[in-house]
Every structure is written in C-alpha cells, then in structure tokens.
C-alpha positions as CSV (number, residue, x, y, z in Angstrom):
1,X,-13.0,16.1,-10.1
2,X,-14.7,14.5,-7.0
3,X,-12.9,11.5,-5.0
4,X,-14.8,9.0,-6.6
5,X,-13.8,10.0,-10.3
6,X,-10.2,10.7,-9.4
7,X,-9.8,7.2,-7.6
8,X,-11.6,5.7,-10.7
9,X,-9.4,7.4,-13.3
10,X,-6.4,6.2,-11.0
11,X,-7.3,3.0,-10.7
12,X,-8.4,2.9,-14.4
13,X,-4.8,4.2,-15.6
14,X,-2.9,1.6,-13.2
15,X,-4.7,-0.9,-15.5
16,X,-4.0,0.3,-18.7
17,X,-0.2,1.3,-17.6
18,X,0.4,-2.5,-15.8
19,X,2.0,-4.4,-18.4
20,X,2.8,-8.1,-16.6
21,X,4.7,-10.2,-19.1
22,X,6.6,-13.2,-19.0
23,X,7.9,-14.0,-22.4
24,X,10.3,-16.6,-23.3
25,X,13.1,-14.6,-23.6
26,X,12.1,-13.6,-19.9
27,X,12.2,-17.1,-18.5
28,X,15.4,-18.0,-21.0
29,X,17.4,-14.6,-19.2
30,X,16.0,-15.7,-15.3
31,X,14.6,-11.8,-15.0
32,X,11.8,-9.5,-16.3
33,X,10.3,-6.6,-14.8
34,X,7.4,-4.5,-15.4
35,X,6.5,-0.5,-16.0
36,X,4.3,1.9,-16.6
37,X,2.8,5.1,-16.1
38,X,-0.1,5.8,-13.5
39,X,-2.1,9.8,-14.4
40,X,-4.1,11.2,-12.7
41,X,-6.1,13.3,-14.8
42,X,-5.6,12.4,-18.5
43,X,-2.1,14.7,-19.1
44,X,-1.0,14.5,-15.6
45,X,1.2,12.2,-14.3
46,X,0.0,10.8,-10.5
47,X,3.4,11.3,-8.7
48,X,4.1,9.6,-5.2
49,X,1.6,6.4,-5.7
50,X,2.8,3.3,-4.4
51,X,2.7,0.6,-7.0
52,X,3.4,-3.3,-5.4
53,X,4.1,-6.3,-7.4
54,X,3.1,-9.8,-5.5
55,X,3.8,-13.0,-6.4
56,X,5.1,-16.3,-5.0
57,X,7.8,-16.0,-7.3
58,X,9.6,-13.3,-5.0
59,X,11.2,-14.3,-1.5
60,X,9.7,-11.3,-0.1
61,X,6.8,-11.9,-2.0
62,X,5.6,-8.2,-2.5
63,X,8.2,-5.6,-4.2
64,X,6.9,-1.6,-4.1
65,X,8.4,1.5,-6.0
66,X,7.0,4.5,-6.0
67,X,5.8,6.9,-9.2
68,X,8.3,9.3,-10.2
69,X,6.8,13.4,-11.3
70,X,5.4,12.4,-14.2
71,X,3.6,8.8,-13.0
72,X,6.2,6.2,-14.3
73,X,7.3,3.5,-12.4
74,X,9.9,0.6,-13.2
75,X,9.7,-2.7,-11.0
76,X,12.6,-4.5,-12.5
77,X,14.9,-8.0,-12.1
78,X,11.5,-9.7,-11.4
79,X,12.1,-13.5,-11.4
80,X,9.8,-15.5,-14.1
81,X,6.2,-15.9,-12.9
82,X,2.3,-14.6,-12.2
83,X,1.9,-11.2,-11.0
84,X,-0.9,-9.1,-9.2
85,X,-0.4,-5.6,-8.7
86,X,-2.2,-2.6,-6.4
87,X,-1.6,0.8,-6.4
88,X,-1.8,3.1,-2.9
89,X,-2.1,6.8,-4.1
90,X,-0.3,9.3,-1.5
91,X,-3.0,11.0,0.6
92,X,-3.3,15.1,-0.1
93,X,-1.4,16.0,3.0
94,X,1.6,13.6,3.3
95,X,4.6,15.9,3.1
96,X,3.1,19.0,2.8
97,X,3.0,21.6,4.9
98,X,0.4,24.6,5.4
C-alpha cells in the first residue's frame, strides 16, 4: 500500500473510530471520555498512533494516549464539552532496531 493510501486509510479510520459525545447523563455525572479503534489496513489494528483530545474544557487543554496492539484507545474522565481530535501515527523506525 503506498504512503498516501496508508495515511488515507489511517486517517479515514480515526474518523470512523472517534466517537465525541456529550450526552446528558455526561454533563449530569461531571465526566465522559471517548474511544475507539484506529486500523491500519482493514483487519489490522494501527498500534503506537498518538491520538490527542483538545478542548478548552481541559486545563491542559490537549490530553494524548496512545493505541494499544490492536488500535484501541480510551481517553477517559473528560470534563463536559466540544472536542477536536488528531491522530500522529509512529514513524516506521521509532523503536526498532536493524
């Protein structure tokens, strides 16, 4: 798969696994959080991507986890409010070794 496809599938699945929600039950507990799953090819999980939540809603206003081996990530006690997100995927030869 060339660079351009793999970024675009990447990108395309951090879209479809974001899942930013504030219900009322959210705002009525104070906390929410949001997860999801980030592949790299369709079956594959994309494991080491960087996934941030901003918002003016945090005091450090930008929280990151990073995908476990299958892709999922969990960003979680997020205070009530509207959420952006970005995803950083780990470059080919970050902690590897030839």
């Amino acid at each position: 798969m060339n660079t351009f496809a793999r970024r675009a599938a990447l990108w395309l699945s951090l879209i479809v696994g974001f899942v930013s929600f504030v219900s009322p039950s959210a705002h009525a507990q104070g906390t929410s959080g949001i997860a999801g799953v980030i592949r790299e090819h369709i079956r594959s999980g994309a494991s080491g991507v960087t996934v941030e939540a901003a918002s003016p809603a945090l005091i450090e206003r930008t929280r990151a986890v990073v995908t476990d081996e299958s892709g999922q990530y969990k960003i979680i006690d997020l205070p009530g409010g509207t959420y952006s997100s970005s995803g950083t995927p780990m470059r080919p030869s970050a902690g590897r070794s030839s």
